[in-house]
C-alpha positions as CSV (number, residue, x, y, z in Angstrom):
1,X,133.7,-29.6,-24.7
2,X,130.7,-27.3,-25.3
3,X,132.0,-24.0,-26.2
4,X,130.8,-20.6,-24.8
5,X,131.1,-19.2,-28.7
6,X,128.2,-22.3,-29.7
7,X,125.2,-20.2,-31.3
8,X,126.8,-17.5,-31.5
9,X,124.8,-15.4,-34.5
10,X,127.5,-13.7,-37.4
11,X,126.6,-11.9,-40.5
12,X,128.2,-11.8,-44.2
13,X,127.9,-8.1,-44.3
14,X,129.4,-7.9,-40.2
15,X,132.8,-8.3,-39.6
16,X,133.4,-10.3,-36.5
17,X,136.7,-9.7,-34.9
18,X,136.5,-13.0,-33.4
19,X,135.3,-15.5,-35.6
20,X,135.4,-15.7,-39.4
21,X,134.0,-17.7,-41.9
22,X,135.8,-20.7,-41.3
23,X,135.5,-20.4,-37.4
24,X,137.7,-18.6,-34.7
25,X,140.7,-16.1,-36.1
26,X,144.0,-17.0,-35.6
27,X,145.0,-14.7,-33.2
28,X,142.0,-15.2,-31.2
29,X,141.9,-19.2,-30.7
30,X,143.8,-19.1,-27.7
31,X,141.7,-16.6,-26.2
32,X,138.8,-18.5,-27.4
33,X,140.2,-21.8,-25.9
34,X,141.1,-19.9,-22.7
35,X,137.5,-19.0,-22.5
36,X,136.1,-22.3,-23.0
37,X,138.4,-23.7,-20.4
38,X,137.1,-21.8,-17.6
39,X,133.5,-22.4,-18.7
40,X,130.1,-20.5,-18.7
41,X,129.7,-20.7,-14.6
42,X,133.5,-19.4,-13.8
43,X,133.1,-16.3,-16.4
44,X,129.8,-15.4,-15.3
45,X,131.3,-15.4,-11.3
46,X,134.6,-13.4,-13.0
47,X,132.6,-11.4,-15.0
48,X,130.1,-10.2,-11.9
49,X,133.5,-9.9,-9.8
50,X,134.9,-7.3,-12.2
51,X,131.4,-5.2,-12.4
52,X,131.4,-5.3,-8.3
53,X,135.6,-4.1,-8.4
54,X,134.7,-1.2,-10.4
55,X,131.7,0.1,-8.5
56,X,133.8,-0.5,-5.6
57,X,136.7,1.6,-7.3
58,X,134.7,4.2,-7.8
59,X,135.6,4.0,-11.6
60,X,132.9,6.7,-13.2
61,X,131.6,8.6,-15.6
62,X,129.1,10.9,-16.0
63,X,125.2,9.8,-17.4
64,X,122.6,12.0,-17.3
65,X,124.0,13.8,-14.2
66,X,124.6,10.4,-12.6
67,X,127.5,9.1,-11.8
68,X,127.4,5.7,-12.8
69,X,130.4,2.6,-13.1
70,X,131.9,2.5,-15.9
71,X,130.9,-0.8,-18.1
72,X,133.8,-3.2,-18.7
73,X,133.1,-6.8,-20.6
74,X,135.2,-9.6,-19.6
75,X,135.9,-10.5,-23.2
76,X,139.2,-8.5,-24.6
77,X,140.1,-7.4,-27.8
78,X,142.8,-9.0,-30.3
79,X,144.8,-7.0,-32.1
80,X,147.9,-8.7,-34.1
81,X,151.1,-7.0,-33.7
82,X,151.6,-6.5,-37.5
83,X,148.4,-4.9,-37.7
84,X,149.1,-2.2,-34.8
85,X,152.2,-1.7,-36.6
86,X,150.2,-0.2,-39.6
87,X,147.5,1.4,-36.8
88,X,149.8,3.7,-34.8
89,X,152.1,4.2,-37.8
90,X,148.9,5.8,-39.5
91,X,147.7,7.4,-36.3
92,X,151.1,9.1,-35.6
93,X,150.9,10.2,-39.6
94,X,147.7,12.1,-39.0
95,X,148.7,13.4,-35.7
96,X,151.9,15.0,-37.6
97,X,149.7,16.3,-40.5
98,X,147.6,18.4,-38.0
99,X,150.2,19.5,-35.8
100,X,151.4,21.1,-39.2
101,X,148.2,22.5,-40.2
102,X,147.7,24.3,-37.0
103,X,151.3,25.5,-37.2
104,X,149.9,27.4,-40.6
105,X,145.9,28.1,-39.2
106,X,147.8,30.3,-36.4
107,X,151.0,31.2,-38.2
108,X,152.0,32.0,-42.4
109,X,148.7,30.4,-43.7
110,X,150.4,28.6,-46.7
111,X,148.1,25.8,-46.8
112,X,145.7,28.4,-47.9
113,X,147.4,30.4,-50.1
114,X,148.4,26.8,-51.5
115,X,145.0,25.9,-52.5
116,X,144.6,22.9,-49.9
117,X,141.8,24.1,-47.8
118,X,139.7,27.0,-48.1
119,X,140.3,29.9,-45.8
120,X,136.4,30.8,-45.0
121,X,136.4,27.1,-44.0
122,X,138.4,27.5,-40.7
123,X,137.9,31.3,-39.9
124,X,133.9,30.3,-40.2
125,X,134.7,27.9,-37.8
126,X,133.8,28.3,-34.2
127,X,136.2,26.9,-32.8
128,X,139.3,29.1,-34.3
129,X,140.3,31.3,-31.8
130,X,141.9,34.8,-33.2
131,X,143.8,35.4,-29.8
132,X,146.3,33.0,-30.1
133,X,147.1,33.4,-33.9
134,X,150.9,34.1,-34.2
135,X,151.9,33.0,-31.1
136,X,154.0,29.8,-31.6
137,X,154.2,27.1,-28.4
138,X,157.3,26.5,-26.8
139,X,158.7,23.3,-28.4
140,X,156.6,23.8,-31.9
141,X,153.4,21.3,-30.2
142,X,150.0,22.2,-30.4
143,X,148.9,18.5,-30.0
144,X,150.7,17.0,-26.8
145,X,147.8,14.4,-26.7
146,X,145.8,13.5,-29.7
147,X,142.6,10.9,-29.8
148,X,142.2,9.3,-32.9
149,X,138.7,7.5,-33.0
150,X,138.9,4.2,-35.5
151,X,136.2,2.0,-37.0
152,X,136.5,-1.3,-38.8
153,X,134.1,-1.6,-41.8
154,X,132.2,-4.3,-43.4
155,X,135.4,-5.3,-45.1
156,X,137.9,-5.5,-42.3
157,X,139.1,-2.1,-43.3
158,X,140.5,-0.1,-40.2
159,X,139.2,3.5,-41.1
160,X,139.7,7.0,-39.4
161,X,135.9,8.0,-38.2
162,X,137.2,11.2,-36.4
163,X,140.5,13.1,-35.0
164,X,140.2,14.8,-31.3
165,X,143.0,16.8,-30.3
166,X,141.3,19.1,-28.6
167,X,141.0,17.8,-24.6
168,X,140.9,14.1,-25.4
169,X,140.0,12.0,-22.6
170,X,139.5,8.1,-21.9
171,X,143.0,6.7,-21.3
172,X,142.4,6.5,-17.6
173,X,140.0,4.0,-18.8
174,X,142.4,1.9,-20.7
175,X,144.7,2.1,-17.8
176,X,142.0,0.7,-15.4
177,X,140.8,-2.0,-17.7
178,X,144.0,-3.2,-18.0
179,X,144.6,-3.6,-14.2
180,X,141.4,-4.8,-13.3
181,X,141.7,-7.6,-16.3
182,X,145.2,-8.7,-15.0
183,X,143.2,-9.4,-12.0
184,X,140.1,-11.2,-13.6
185,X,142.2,-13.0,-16.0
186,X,145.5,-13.5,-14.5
187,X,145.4,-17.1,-16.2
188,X,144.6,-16.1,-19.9
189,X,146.6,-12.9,-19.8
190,X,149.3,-14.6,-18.9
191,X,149.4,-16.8,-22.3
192,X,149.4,-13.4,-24.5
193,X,152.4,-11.5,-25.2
194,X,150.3,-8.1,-24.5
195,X,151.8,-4.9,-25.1
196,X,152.0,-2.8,-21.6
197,X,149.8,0.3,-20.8
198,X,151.4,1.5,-17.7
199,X,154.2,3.5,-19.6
200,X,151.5,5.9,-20.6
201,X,151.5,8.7,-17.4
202,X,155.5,8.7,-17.5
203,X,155.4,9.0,-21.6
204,X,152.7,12.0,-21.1
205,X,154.8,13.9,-18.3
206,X,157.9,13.7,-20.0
207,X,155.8,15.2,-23.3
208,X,154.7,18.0,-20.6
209,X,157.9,18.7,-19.2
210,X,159.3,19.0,-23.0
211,X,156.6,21.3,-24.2
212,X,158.1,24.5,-20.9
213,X,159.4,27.3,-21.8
214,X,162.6,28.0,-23.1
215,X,165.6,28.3,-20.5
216,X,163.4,26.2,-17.4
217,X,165.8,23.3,-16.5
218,X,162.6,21.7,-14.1
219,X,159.3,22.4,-14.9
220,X,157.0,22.8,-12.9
221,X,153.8,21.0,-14.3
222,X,150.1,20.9,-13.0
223,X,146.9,19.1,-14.0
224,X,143.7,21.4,-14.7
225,X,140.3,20.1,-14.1
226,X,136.7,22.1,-14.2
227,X,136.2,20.4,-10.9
228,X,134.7,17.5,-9.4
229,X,131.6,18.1,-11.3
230,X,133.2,17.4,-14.8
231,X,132.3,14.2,-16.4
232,X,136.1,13.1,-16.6
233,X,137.0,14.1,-12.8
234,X,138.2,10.5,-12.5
235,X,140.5,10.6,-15.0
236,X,141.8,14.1,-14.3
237,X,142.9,13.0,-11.1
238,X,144.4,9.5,-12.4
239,X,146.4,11.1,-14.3
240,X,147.6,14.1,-11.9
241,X,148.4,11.2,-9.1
242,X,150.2,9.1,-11.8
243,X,152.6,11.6,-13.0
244,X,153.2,13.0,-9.9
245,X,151.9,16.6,-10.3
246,X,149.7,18.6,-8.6
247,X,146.1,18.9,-9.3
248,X,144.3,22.3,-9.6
249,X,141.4,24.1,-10.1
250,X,140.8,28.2,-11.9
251,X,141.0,29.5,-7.7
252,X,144.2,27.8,-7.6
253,X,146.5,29.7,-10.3
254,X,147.0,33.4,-10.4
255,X,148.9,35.4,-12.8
256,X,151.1,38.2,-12.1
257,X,153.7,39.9,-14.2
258,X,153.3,37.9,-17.1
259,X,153.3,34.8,-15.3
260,X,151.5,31.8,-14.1
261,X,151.6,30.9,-10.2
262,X,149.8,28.6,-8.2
263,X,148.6,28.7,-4.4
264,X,150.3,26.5,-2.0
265,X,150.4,26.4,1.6
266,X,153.5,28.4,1.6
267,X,153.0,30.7,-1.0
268,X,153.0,30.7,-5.1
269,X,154.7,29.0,-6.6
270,X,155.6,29.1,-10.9
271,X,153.7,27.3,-13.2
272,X,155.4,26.2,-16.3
273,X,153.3,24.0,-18.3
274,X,149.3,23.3,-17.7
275,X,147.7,20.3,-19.1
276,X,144.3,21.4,-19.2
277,X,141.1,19.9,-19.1
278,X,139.4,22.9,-19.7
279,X,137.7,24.7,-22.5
280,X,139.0,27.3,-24.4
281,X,135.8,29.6,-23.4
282,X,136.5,29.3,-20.0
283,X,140.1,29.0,-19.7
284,X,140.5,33.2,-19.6
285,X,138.1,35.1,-18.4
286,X,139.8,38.3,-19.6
287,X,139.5,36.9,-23.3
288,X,136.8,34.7,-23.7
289,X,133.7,34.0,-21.2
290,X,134.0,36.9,-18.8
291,X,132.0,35.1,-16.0
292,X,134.5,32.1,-15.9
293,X,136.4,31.0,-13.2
294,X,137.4,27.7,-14.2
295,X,140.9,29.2,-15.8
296,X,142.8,32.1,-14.8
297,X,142.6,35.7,-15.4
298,X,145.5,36.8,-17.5
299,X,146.5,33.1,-18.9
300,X,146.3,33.9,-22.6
301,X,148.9,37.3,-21.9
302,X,151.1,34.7,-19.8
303,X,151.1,32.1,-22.9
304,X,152.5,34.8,-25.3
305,X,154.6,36.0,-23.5
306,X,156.1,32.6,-24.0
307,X,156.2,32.2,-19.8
308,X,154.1,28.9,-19.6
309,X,152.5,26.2,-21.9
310,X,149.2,24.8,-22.3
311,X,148.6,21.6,-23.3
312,X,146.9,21.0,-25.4
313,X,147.4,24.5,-27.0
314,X,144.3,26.6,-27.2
315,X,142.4,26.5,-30.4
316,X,143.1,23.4,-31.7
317,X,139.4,22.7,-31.5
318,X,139.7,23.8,-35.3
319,X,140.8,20.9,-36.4
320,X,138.5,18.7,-34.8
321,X,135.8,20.4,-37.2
322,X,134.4,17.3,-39.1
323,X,134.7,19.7,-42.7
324,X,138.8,19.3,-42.2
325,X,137.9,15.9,-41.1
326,X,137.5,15.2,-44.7
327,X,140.0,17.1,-46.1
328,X,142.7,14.9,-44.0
329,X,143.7,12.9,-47.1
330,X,144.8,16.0,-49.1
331,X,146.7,17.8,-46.0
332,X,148.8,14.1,-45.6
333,X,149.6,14.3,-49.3
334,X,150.3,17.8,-49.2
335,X,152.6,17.6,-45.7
336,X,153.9,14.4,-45.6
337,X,154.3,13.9,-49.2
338,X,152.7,10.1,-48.8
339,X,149.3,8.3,-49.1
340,X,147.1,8.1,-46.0
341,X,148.1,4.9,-44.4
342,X,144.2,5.1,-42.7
343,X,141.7,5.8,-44.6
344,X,138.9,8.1,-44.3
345,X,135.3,7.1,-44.3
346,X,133.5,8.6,-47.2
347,X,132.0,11.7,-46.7
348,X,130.0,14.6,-48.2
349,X,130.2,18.1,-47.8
350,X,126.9,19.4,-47.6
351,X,128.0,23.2,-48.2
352,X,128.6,21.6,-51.8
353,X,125.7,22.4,-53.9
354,X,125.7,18.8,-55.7
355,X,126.4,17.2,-52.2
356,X,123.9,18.5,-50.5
357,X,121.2,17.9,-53.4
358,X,122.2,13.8,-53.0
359,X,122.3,13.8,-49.4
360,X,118.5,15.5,-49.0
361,X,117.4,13.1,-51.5
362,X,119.2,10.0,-49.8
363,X,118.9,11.3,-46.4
364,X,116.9,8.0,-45.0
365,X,119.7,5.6,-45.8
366,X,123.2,7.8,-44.7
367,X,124.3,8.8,-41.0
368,X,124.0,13.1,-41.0
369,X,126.8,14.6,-38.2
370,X,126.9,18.2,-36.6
371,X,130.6,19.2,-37.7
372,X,131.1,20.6,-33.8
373,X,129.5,17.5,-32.2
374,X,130.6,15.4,-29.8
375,X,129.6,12.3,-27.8
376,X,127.4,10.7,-30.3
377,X,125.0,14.0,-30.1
378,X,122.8,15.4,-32.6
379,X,123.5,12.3,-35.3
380,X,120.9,12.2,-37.6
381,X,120.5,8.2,-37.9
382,X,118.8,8.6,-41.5
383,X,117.6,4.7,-41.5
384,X,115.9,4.7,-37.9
385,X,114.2,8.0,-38.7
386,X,110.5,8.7,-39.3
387,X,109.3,10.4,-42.3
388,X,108.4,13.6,-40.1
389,X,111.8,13.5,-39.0
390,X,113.5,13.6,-42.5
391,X,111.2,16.1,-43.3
392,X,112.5,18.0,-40.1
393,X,116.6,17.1,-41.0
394,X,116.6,18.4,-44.8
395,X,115.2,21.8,-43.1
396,X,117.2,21.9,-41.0
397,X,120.3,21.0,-43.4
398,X,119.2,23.6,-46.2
399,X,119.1,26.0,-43.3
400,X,122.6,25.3,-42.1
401,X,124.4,23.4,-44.7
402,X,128.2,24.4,-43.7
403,X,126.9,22.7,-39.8
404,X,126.5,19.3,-41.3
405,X,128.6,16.2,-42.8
406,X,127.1,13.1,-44.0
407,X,128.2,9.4,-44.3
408,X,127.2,6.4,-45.3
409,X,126.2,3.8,-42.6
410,X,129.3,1.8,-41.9
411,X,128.6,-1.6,-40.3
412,X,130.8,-1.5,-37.4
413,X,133.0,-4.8,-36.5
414,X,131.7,-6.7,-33.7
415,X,133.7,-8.8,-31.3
416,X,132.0,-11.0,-28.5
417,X,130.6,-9.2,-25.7
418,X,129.1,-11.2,-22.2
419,X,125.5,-9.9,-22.0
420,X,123.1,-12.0,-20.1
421,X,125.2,-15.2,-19.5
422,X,126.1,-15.3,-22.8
423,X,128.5,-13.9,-25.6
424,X,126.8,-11.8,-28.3
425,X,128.4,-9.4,-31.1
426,X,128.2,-6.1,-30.3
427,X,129.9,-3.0,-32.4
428,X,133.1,-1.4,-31.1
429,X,135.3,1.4,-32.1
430,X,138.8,2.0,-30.9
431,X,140.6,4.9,-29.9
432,X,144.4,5.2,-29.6
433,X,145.9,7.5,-27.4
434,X,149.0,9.5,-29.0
435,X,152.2,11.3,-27.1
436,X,154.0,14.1,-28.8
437,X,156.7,15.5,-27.4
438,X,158.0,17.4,-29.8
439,X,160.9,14.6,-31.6
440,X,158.6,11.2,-31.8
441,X,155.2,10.6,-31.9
442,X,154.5,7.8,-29.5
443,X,151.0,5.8,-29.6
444,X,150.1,3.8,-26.3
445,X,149.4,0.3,-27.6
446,X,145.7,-0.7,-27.7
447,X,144.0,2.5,-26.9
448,X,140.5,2.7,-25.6
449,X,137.9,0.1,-27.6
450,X,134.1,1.5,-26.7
451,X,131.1,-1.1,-27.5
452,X,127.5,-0.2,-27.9
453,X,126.1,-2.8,-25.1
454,X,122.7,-2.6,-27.2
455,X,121.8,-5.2,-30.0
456,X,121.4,-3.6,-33.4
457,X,122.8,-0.4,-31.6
458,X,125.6,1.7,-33.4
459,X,126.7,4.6,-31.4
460,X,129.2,3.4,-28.6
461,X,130.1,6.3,-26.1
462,X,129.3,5.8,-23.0
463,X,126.9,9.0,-22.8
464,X,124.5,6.5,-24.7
465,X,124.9,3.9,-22.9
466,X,128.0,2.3,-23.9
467,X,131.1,0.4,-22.6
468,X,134.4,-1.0,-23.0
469,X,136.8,-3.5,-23.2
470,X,140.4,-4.2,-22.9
471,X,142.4,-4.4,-25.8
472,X,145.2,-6.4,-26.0
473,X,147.9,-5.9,-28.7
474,X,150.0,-9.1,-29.0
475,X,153.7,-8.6,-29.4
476,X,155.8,-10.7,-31.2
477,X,157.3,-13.5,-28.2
478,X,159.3,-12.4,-26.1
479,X,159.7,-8.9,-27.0
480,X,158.3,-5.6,-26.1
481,X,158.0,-2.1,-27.5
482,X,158.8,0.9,-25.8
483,X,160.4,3.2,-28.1
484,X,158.5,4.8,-31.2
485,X,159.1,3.4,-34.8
486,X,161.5,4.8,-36.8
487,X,158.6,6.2,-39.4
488,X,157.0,8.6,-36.5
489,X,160.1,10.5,-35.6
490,X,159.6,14.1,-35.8
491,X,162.5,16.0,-37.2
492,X,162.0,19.2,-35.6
493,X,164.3,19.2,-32.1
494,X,163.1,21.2,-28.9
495,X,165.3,24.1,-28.2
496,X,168.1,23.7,-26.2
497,X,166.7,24.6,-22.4
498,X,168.9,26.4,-19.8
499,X,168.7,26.3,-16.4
500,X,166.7,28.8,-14.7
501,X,165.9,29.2,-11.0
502,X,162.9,27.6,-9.7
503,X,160.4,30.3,-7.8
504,X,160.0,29.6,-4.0
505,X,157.2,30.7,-1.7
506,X,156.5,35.0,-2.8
507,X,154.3,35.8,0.3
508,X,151.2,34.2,2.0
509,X,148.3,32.3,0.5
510,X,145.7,34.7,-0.7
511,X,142.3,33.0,0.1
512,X,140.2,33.3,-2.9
513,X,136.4,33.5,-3.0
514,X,135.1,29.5,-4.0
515,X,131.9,30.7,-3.9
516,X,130.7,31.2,-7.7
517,X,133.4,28.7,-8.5
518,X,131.1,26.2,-6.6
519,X,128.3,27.0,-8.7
520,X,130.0,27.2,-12.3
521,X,132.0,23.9,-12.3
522,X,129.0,21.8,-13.9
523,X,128.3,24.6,-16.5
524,X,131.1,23.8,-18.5
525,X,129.4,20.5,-19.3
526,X,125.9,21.0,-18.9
527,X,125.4,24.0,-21.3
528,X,128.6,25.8,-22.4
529,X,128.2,27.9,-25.5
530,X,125.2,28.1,-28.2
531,X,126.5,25.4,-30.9
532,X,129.7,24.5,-29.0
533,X,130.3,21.2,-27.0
534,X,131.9,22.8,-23.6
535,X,134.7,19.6,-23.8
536,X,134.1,18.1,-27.2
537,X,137.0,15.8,-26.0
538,X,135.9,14.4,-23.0
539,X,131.7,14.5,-24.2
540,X,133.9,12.4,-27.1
541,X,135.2,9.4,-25.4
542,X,132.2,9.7,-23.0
């Protein structure tokens, strides 16, 4: 039987997910076989179905100031059980090691009085936010949701490329794929032992409800988004319908008296935990952009006065800063006491005199990144660069050297993608979603894998023109994981709550002015502030 995979192009120096040197991998022959099965004319007819259900679904993102479906190939991705075993084990590691250096950014400081990281390194950063230093959340999370984006290299090796535990976004994606595959596929799917995905909004509102304040028996949770302007609208609304909470906007909330309210029908009512898919410039405009109203007036005050939670907690942007980035491996050793179980990619700090000298003089062969960027914007792609356009980087790195990392260019794994009737490699990351609710880091298994649809291209978020793909984690037969592995419990335990009366209507609806409101939602994404991606997390998996 002619097979779909025949002429299919691989490279020694490319690691194919799918096939290897001597053929189709292990875990992937019975997808290959299911493939073949069905034949070119069935997948091209499945594969036009699933474009058609997601234009139809209105599944979105934002290109250009286009909304535009969101690509999904027909071919999923394989990953073994024993490998996601050493994945999310090294994801929740890294989550844990950052939720412990923002305890001491904002708090005692040790790691710097320690030696571990320089202190000019994160007060020089833009994204450290003086306001909220000393004030400690709730349950002891900064990170209720963390984004860690992987690679595979040349080798096979499953590497860390970048953390995002600011406002990571995407898993509405991964939930969608999912569901729309088990409609495509029904026939394949049903001969893998795959790993669910739908336990993902109840894991994340449980982490909410965790993260109130101390002494509310029922918290009172809400979702909020810029507007329906933002990029990631879809998914803020996904996820505000699938855990059952309401979804608001900055005219929404008001805060009185030290506390958080939102507007309803028939009155205010008490906010106790706000998982925010808004920047931190924008989130108050009594601390930070005064012309905002996206946020609420008076929410940084309500925060420490320990009345209400954000999630995530404001200023973690820090540690998305690609110069911690590569200081990750010393922080695990110095927190956890262990060896990174995911390695880093190999970087250079170009505020280093001797780094900087051998990146300017090997700048057209290595990958140069903003350390604030976002989205696949402002890489310096040193190999597809003109000679005027080297000569413009190293200017533009001596200027600024503490604003720039470099890397070498890692070749991406490919796995099979259906372009033009056919399959063809194409590059992928992956990015696993994780929970954190304060005793057990929990990572949703499979996470969202983004491919760059171009041949020969690299960069994979969907702001360039990229896609994605399902990925399937197999479980061992017959068995399914729910609860978090032993390794990734957290010892710390959330204080004991009491119960505390819930808030009922306190007078009628004010009527706020939506005017400027109208006009600011798209700012927060189209400009924001001078060196600063306005959602670094959502421009991220976008």
């Amino acid at each position: 039987m002619e097979s779909l995979l025949d002429g299919y192009p691989t490279s020694p120096l490319i690691h194919d997910e799918l096939l290897g040197s001597d053929g189709v991998r292990p875990q992937c022959a019975r997808l290959a076989r299911g493939f073949d099965r069905l034949g070119a004319e069935e997948v091209r007819s499945r594969a036009a179905y699933l474009a058609s259900r997601y234009v139809d679904s209105g599944v979105t993102f934002d290109l250009g100031g286009t909304e535009k479906p969101f690509p999904l190939d027909i071919m999923p991705r394989i990953i073994e059980a024993r490998e996601w075993d050493t994945i999310s084990i090294g994801v929740a590691q890294r989550v844990y090691t950052l939720e412990r250096f923002l305890g001491d950014v904002y708090g005692s400081g040790q790691v710097f009085d320690d030696g571990v990281v320089p202190r000019r390194l994160v007060v020089s950063s833009p994204n450290f936010i003086r306001e909220v230093a000393g004030i400690a959340p709730a349950n002891g999370v900064r990170i209720h949701v963390a984004g860690i984006d992987l690679i595979r290299d040349g080798d096979g090796t499953m590497r860390v490329l970048e953390d995002n535990v600011r406002i990571p976004s995407g898993v509405s994606y991964v939930l969608t794929n999912r569901a729309a595959m088990a409609g495509v596929l029904p026939d394949i799917m049903r001969r893998h032992n795959v790993e669910p995905v739908d336990v993902y909004p109840s894991r994340l509102r449980a982490a909410l409800e965790a993260a109130a304040p101390a002494g509310v028996s029922e918290p009172n949770v809400v979702v909020l988004t810029p507007g329906v302007y933002n990029s990631a609208y879809y998914e803020h609304s996904l996820l505000a319908r699938t855990m059952g909470v309401p979804l608001v906007e900055g005219p929404d909330l008001v805060c009185r008296q030290g506390r958080v309210y939102v507007r309803t029908t028939s009155g205010l009512n008490r906010v106790d935990v706000i998982y925010r898919r808004v920047d931190d410039d924008f989130i108050d405009p009594v601390h930070f952009r005064p012309d905002s109203v996206l946020g609420a007036a008076g929410l940084v005050s309500a925060v420490a006065n320990g009345t209400v939670t954000v999630a995530n907690w404001i200023g973690n942007g820090v540690a998305d800063d690609k110069l911690i980035y590569t200081y990750l491996p010393d922080l695990i050793r110095y927190y956890c006491g262990e060896e990174p179980v995911l390695p880093n990619v190999d970087t250079w700090r170009l505020e280093e005199p001797d780094s900087l000298a051998e990146v300017l003089d090997r700048l057209d062969e290595l990958v140069v990144k903003p350390v604030d960027g976002s989205g696949g914007k402002g890489i310096i792609m040193g190999p597809e660069c003109t000679g005027a356009q080297i000569d413009a980087a190293r200017a533009r790195l001596r200027a600024d050297p503490r604003g720039w990392i470099a890397q070498p260019l890692v070749q991406l794994s490919t796995v099979p993608t259906f372009i033009d009737d056919r399959l063809v490699p194409r590059r992928v990351d992956l990015r696993p979603f994780a929970v954190n609710d304060g005793n057990a880091i929990w990572v949703l298994p499979g996470g969202l894998t983004r491919v760059a649809l171009g041949e020969g291209q690299f960069i994979v978020n969907s702001s360039q023109g990229g896609g994605s793909k399902d990925t399937w984690v197999l479980g061992a037969p017959g068995t399914r994981r729910t609860e978090p592995l032993p390794s990734i419990q957290i010892q710390a335990a959330a204080p004991t709550r009491q119960a505390e009366p819930r808030l009922a209507a306190s007078g009628p609806m004010e009527q706020p002015d939506r005017s400027i409101w109208e006009a600011q939602q798209g700012q927060q994404q189209q400009a924001g502030l001078p060196g600063r991606d306005v959602e670094a997390g959502e421009e991220t998996a976008c």
